[in-house]
Backbone as a chain_set.jsonl record, in Angstrom:
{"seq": "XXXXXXXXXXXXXXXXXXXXXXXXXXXXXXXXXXXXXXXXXXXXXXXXXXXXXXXXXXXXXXXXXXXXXXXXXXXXXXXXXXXXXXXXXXXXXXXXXXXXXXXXXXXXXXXXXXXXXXXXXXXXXXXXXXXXXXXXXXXXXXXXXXXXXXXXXXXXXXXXXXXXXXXXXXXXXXXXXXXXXXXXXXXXXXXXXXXX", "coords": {"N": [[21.302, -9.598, -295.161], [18.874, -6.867, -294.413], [19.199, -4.426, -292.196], [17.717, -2.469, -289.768], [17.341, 0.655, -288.646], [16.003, 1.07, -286.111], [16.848, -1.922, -285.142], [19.609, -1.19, -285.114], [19.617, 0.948, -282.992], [18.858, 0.036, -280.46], [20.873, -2.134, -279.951], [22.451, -0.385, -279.099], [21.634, 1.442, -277.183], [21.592, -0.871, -274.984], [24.219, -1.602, -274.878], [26.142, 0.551, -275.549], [27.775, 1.301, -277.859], [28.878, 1.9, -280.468], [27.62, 2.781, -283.745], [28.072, 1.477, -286.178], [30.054, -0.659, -285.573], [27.655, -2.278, -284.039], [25.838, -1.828, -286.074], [27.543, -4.41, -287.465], [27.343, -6.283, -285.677], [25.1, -7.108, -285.855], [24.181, -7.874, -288.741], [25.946, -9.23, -288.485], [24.814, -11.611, -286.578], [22.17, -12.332, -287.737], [20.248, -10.764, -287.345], [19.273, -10.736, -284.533], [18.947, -9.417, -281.469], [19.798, -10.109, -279.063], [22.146, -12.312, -279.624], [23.291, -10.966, -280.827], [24.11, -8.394, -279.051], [26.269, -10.382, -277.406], [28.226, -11.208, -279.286], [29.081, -8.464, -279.418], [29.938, -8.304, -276.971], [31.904, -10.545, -276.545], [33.766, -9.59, -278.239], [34.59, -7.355, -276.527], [33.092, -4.639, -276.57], [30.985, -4.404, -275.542], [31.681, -3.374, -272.868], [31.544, -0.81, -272.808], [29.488, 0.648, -272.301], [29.72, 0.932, -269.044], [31.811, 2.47, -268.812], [31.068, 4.574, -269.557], [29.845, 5.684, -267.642], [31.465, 6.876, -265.668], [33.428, 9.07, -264.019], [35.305, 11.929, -265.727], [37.506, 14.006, -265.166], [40.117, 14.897, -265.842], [42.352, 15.302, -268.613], [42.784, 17.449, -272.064], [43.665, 20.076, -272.925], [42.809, 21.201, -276.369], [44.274, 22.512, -279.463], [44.184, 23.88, -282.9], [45.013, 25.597, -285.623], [44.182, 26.623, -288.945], [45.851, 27.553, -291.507], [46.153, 30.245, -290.711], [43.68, 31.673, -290.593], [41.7, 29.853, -289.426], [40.953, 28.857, -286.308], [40.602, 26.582, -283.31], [40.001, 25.907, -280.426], [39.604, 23.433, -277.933], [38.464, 21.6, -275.337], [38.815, 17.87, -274.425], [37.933, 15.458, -271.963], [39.123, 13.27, -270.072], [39.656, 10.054, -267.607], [41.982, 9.786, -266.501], [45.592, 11.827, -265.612], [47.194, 10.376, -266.647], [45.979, 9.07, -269.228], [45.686, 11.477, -270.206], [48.372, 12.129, -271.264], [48.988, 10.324, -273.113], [49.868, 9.437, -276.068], [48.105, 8.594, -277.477], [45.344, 9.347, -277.303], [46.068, 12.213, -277.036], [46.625, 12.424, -279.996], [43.9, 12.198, -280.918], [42.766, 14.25, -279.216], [43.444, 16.639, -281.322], [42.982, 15.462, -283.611], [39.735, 16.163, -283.452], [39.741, 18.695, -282.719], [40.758, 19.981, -285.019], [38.586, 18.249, -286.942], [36.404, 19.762, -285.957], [37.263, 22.828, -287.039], [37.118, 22.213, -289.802], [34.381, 21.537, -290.093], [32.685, 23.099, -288.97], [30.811, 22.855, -286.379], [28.057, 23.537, -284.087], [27.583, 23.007, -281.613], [27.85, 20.769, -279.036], [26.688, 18.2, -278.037], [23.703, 16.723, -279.112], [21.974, 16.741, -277.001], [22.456, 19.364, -276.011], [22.069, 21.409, -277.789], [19.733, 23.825, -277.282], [15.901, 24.668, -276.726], [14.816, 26.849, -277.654], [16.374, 27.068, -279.992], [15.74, 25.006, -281.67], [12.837, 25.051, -281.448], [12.491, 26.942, -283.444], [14.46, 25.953, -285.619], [12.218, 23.731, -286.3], [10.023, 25.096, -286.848], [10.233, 26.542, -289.468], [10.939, 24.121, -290.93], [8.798, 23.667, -291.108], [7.117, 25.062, -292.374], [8.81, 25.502, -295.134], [8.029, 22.458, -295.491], [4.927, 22.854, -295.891], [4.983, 25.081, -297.244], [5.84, 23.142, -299.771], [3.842, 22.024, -300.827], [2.94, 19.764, -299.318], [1.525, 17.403, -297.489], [-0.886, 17.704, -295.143], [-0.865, 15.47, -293.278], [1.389, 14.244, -293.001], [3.477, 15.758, -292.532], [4.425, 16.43, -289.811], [6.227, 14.238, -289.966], [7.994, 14.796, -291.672], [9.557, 17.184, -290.553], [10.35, 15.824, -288.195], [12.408, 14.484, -289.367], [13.97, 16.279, -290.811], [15.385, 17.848, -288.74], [16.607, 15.864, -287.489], [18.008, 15.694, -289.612], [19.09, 18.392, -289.142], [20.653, 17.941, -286.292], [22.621, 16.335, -286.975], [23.823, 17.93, -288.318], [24.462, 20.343, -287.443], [25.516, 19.217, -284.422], [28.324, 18.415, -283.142], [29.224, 15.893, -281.765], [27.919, 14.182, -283.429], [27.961, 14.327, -286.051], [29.312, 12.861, -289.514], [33.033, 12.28, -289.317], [35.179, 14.062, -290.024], [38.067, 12.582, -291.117], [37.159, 10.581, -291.795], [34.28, 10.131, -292.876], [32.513, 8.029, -292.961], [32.122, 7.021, -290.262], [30.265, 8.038, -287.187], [31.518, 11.034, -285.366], [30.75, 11.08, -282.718], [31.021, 7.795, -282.363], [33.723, 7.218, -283.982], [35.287, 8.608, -281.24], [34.266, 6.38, -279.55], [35.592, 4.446, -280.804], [38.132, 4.888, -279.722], [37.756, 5.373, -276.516], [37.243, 2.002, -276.126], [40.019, 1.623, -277.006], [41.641, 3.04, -275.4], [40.698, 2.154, -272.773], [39.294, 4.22, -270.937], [37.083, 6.667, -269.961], [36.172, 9.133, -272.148], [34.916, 12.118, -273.045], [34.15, 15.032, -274.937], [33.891, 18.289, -273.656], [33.753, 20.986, -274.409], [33.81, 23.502, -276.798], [35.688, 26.329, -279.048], [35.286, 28.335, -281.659], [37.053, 30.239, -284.063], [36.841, 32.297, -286.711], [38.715, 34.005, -289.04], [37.795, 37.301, -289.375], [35.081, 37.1, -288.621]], "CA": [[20.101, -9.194, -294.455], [18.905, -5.754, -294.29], [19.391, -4.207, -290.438], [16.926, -1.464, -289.58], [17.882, 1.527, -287.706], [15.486, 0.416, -285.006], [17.453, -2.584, -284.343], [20.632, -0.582, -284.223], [19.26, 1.85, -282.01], [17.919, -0.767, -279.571], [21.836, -2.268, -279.693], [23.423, 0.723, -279.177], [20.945, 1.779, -276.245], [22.023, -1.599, -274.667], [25.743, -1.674, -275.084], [26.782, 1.591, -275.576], [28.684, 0.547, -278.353], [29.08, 2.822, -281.47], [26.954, 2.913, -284.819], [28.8, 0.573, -287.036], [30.224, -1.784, -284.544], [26.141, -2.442, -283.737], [25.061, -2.811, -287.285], [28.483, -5.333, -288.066], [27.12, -7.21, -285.295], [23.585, -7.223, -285.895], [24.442, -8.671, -289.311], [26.028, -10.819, -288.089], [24.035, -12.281, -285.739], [21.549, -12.178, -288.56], [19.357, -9.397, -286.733], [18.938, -11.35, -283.038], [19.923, -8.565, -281.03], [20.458, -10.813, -277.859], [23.096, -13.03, -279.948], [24.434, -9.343, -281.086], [24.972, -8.462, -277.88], [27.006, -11.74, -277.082], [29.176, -10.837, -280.129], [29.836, -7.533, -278.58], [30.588, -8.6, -275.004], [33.008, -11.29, -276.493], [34.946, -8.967, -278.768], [35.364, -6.683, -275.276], [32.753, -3.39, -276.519], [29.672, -3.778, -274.688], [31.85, -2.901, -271.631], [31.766, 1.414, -272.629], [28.64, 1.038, -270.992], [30.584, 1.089, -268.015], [32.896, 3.523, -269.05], [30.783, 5.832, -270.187], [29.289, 6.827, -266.47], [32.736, 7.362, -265.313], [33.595, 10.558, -264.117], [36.378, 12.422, -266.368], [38.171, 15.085, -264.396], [41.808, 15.272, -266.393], [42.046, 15.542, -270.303], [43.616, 18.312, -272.432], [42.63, 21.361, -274.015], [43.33, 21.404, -277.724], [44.032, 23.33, -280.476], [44.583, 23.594, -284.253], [44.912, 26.823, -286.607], [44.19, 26.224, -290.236], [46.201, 28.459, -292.569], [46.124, 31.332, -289.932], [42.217, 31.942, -290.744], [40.23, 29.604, -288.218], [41.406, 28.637, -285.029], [39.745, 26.121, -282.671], [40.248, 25.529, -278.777], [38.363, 22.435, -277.177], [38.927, 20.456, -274.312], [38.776, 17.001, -274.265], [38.088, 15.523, -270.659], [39.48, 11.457, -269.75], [39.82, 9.65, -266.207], [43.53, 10.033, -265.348], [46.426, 12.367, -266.26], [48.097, 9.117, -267.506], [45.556, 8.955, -270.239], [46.214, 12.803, -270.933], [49.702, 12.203, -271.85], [48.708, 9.156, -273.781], [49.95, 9.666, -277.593], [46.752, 8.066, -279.031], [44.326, 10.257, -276.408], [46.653, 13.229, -278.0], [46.325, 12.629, -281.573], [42.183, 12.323, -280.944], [42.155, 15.495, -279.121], [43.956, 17.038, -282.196], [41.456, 14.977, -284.744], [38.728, 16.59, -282.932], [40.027, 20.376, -283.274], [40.782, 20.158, -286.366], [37.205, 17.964, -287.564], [36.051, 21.594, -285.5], [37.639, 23.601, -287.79], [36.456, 21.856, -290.652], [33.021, 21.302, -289.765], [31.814, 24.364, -288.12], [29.347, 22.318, -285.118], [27.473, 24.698, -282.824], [26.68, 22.424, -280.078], [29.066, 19.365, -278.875], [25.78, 16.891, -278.904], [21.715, 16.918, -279.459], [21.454, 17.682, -275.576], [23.209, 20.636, -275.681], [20.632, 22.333, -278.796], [18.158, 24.317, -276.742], [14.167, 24.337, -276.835], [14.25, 27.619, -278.841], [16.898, 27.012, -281.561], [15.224, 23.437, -282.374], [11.747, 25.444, -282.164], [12.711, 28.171, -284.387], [13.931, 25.108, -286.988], [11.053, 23.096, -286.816], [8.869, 25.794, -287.462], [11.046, 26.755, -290.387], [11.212, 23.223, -291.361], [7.28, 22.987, -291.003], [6.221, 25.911, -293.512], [9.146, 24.771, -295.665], [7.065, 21.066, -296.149], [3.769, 23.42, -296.223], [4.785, 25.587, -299.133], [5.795, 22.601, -301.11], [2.707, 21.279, -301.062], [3.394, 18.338, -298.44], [-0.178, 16.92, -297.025], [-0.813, 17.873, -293.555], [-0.752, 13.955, -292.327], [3.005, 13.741, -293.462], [4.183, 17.626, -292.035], [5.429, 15.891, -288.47], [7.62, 12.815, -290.013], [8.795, 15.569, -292.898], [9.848, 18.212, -290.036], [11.592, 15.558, -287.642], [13.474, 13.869, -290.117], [14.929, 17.44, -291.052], [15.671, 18.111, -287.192], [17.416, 14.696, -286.908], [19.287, 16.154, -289.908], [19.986, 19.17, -288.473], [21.564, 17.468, -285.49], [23.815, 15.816, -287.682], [24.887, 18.731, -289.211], [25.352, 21.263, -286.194], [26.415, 18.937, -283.182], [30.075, 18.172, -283.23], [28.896, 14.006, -282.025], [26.982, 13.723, -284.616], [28.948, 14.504, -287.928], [30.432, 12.484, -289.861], [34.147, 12.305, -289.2], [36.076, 14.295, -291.379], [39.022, 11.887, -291.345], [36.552, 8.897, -292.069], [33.382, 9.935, -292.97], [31.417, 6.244, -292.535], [31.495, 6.788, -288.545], [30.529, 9.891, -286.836], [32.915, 11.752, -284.507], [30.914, 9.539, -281.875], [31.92, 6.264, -282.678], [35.243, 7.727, -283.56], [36.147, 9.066, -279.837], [33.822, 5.319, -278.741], [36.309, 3.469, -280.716], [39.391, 5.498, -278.719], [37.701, 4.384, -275.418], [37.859, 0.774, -276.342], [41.398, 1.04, -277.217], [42.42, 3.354, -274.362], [40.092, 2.193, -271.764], [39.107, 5.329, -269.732], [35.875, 7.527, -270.346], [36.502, 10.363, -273.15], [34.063, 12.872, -272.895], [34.351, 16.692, -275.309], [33.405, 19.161, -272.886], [33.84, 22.152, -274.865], [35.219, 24.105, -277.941], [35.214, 27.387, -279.469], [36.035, 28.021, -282.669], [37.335, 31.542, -284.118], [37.303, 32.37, -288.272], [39.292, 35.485, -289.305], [36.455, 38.38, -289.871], [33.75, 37.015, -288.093]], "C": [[20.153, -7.693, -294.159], [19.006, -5.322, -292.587], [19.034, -3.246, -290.324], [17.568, -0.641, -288.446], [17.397, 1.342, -286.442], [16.657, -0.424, -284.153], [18.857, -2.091, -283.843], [20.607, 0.748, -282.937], [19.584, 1.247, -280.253], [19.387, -1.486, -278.76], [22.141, -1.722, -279.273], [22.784, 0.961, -277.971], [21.703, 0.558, -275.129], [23.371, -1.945, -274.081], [26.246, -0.188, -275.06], [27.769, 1.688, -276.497], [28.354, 1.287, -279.744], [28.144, 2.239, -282.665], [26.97, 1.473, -285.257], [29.088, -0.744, -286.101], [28.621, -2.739, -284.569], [25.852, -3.197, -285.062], [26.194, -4.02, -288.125], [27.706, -6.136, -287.069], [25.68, -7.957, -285.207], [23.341, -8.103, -287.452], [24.895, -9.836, -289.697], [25.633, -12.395, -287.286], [22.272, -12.718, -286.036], [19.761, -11.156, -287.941], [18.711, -9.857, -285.225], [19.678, -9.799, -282.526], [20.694, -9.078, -279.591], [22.151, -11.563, -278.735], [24.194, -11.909, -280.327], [25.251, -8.657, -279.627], [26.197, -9.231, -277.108], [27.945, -11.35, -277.633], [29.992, -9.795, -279.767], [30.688, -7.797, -277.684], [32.245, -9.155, -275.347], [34.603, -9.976, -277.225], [35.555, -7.254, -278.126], [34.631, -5.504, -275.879], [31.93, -3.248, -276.053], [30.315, -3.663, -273.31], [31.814, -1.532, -271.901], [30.676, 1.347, -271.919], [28.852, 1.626, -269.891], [31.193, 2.087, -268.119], [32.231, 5.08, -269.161], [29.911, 6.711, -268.981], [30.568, 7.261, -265.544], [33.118, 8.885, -265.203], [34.889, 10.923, -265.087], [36.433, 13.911, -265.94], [39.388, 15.72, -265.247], [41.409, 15.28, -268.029], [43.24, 16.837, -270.814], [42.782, 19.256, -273.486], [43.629, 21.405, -275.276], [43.607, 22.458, -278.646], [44.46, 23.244, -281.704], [43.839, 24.931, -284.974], [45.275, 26.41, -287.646], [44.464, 27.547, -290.96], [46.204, 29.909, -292.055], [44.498, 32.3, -289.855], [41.663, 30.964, -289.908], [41.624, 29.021, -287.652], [40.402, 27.503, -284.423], [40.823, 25.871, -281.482], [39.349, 24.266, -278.626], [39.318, 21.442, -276.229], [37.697, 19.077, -274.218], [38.455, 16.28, -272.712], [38.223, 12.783, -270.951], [39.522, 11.323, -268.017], [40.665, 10.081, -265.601], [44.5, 11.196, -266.243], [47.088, 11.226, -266.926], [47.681, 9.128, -268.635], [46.027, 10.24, -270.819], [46.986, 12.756, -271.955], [50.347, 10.802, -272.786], [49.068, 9.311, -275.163], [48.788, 9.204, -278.588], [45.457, 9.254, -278.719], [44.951, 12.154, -277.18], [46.374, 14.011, -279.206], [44.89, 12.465, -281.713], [41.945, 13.478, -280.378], [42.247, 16.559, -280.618], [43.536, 16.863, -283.493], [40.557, 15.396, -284.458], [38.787, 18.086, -283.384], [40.482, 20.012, -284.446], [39.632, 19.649, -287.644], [36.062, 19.829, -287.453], [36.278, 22.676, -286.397], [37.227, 23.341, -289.2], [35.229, 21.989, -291.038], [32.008, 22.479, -289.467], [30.743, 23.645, -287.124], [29.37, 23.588, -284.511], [27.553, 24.016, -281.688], [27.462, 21.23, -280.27], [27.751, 18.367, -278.689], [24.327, 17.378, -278.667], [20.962, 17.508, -278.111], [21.601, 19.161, -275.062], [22.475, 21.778, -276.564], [19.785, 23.0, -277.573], [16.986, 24.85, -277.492], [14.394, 25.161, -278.194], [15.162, 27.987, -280.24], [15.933, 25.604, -281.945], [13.934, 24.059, -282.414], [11.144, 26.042, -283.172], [13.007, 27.141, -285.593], [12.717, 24.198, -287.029], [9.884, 24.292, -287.107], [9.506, 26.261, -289.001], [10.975, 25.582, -291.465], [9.719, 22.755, -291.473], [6.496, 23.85, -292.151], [7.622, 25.55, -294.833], [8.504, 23.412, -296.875], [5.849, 21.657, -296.677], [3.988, 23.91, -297.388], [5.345, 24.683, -300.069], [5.411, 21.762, -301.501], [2.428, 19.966, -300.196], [1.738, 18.239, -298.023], [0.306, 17.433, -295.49], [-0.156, 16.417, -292.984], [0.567, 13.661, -292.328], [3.95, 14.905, -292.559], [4.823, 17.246, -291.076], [6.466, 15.3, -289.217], [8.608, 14.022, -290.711], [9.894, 16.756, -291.552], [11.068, 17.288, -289.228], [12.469, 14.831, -288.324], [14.444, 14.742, -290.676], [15.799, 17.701, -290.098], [16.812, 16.716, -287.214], [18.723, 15.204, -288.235], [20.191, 16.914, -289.37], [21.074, 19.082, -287.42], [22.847, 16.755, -286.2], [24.558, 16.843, -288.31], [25.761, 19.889, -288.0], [25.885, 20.359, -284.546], [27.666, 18.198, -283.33], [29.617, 16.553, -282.976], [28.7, 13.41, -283.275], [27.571, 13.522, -285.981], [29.1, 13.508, -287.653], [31.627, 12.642, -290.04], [35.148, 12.772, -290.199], [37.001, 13.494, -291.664], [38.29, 10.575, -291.771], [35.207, 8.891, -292.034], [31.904, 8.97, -292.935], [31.096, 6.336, -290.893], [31.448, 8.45, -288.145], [31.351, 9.954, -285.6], [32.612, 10.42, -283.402], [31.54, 8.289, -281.353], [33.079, 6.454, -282.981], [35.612, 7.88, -281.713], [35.359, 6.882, -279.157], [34.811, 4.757, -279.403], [37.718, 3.637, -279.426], [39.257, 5.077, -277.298], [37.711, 2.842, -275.308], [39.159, 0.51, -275.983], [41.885, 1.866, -275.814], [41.81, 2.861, -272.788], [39.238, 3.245, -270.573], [37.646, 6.17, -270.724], [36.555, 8.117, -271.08], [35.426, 11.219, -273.427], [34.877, 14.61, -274.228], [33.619, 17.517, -274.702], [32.807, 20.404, -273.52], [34.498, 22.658, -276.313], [34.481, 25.341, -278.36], [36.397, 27.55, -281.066], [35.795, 29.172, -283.871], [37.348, 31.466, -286.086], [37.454, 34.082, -288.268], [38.202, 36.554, -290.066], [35.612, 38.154, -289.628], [34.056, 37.728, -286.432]], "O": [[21.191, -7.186, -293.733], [18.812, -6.255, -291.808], [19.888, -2.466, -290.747], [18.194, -1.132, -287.507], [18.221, 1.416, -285.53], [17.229, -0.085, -283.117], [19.324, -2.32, -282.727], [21.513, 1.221, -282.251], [20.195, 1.733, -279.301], [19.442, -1.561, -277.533], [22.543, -2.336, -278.285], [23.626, 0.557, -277.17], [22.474, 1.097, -274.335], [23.553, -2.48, -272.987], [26.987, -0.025, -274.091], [28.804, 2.191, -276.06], [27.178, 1.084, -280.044], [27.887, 1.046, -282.503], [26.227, 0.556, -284.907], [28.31, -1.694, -286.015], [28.585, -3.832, -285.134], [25.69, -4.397, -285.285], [25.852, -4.499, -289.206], [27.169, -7.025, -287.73], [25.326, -9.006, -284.67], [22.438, -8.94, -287.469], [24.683, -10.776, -290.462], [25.963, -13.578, -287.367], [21.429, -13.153, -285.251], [18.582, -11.148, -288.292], [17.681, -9.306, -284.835], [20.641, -9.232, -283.043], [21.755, -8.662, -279.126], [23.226, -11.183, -278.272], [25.419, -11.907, -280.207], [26.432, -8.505, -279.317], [26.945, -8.661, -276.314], [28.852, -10.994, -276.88], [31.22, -9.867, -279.717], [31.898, -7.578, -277.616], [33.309, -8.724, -274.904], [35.75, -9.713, -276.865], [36.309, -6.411, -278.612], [35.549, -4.686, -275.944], [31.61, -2.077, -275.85], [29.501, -3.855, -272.407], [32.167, -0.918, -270.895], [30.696, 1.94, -270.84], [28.331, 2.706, -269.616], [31.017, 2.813, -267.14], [32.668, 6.211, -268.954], [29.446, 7.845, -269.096], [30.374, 8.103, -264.667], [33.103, 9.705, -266.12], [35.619, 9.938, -265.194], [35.64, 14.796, -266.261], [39.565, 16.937, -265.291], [40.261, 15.263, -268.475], [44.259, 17.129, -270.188], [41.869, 19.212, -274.311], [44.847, 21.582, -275.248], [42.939, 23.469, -278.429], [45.324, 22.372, -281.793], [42.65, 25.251, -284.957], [46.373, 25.866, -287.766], [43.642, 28.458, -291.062], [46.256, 30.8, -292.903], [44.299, 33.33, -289.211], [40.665, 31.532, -289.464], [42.739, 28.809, -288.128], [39.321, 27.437, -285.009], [42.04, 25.701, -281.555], [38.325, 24.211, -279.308], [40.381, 20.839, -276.369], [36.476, 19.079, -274.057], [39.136, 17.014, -271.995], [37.761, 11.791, -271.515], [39.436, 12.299, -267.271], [40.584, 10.643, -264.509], [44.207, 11.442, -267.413], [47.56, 11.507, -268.028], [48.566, 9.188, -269.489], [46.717, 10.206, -271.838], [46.75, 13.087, -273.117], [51.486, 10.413, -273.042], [47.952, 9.314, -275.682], [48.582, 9.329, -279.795], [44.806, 9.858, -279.572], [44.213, 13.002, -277.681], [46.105, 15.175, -279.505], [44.555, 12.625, -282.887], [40.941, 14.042, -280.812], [41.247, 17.182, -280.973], [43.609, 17.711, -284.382], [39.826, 15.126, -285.411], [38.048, 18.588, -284.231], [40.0, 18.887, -284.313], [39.558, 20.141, -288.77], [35.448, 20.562, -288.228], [35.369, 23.501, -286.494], [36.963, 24.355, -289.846], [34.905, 22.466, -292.126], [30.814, 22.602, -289.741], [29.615, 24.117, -287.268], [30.26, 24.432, -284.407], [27.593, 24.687, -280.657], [27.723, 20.728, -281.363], [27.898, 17.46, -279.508], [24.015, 18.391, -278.041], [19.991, 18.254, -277.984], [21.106, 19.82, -274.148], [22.31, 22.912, -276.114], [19.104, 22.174, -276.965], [17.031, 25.359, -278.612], [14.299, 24.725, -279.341], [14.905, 28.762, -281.162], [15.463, 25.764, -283.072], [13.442, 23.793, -283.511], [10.027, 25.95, -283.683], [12.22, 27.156, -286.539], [12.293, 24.02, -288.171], [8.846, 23.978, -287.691], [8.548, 26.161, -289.768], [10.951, 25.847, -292.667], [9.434, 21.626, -291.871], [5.486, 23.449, -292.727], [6.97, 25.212, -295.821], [8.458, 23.289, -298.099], [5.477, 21.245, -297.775], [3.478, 23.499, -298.431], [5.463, 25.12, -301.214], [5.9, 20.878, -302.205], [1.57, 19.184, -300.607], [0.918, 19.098, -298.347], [1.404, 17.509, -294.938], [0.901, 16.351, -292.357], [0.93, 12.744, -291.592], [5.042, 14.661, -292.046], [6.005, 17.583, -291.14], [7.592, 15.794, -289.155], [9.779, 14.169, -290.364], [11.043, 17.005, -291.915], [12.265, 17.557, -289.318], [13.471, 14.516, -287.683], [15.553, 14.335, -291.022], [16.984, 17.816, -290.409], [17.955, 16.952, -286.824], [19.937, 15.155, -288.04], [21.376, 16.704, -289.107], [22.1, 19.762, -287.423], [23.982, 16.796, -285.723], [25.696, 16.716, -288.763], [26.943, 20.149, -287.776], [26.558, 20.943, -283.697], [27.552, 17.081, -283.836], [29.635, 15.869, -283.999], [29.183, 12.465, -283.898], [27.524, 12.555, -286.741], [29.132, 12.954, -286.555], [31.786, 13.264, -291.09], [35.785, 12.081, -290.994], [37.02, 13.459, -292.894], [38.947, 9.577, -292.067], [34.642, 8.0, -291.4], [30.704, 9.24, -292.899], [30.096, 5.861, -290.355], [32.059, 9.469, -288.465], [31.76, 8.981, -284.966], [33.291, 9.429, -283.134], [32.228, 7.941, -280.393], [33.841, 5.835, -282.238], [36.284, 7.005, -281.166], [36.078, 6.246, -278.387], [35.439, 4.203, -278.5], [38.112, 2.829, -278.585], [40.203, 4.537, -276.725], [38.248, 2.405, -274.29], [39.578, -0.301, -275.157], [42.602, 1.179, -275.086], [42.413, 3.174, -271.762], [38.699, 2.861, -269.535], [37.442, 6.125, -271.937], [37.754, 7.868, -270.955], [34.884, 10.799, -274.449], [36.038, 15.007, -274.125], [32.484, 17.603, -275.169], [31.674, 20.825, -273.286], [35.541, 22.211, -276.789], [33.279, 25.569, -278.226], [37.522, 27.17, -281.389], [34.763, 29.201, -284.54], [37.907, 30.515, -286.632], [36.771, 34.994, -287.801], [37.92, 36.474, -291.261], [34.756, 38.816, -290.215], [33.13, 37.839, -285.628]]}, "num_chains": 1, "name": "protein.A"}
């Protein structure tokens, strides 16, 4: 059965519960999203909900230099110092700076874009559709479906996961709260290339 982005939206809004996860259980539940939910609960992920209004105070600031040409800093933020010094919470700050370094993101997620970079591409993205001939009646869907790219390409959430391209960073750090229990929030990063 096919599983429309809708319905994983609608999951995911619900649960709080990463991409994939959503559309495994939405298939499986042959697109009910109540019985999807159920599936969740039982196999213990529609609790991030929970997790995910949790304050995160402690964490660790990262880093990773590739080949002595880029650099990245970013801090990570979790519940407790316990998690800090967690070896799995560790090796995800350290998958993170280094996806950073890979990736180049501007903006750690879609909230963080402001008005007049996202106005400046949709207008960009609106004479674009115009000069190549697009109909007026189509020019909106054509512009935000670019924009929803763009977020995928410049906010660090959003990517796809360099280490595992099928989930984005997202659902990467949402599986890590699962397994570690505690909020995981990326606060920050900056991220240096030799001659810029």
């Amino acid at each position: 059965m096919a599983i429309s982005a809708d319905l994983v939206k609608e999951l995911r809004e619900k649960t709080g519960v990463g991409f994939m996860e959503c559309k495994n259980a939405l298939r499986e539940a042959n697109g009910n999203v109540e019985e999807a939910v159920t599936i969740l609960r039982k196999r213990g992920l529609a609790s991030l909900t929970k997790k995910s209004g949790r304050e995160t105070k402690d964490g660790l600031i990262g880093s990773y230099v590739h080949n002595g040409k880029i650099g990245v800093m970013v801090e990570v933020n979790c519940e407790t110092d316990f998690v800090a010094r967690n070896p799995d919470f560790q090796a995800l700050v350290r998958d993170i700076a280094m996806h950073i370094a890979a990736s180049d993101p501007r903006f750690v997620s879609k909230e963080d874009v402001t008005e007049d970079v996202l106005a400046k591409e949709r207008d960009i993205y609106r004479e674009q559709a115009k000069a190549s001939g697009k109909p007026e009646g189509v020019l909106d869907k054509i512009v935000e479906g670019r924009v929803a790219k763009y977020y995928a390409e410049a906010c660090l959430l959003e990517q796809p996961f360099v280490k595992e391209p099928s989930v984005s960073v997202r659902d990467h750090i949402a599986s890590h709260i699962q397994k570690i229990g505690e909020n995981i929030q990326v606060r920050r990063f900056v991220r240096y290339k030799l001659g810029e």
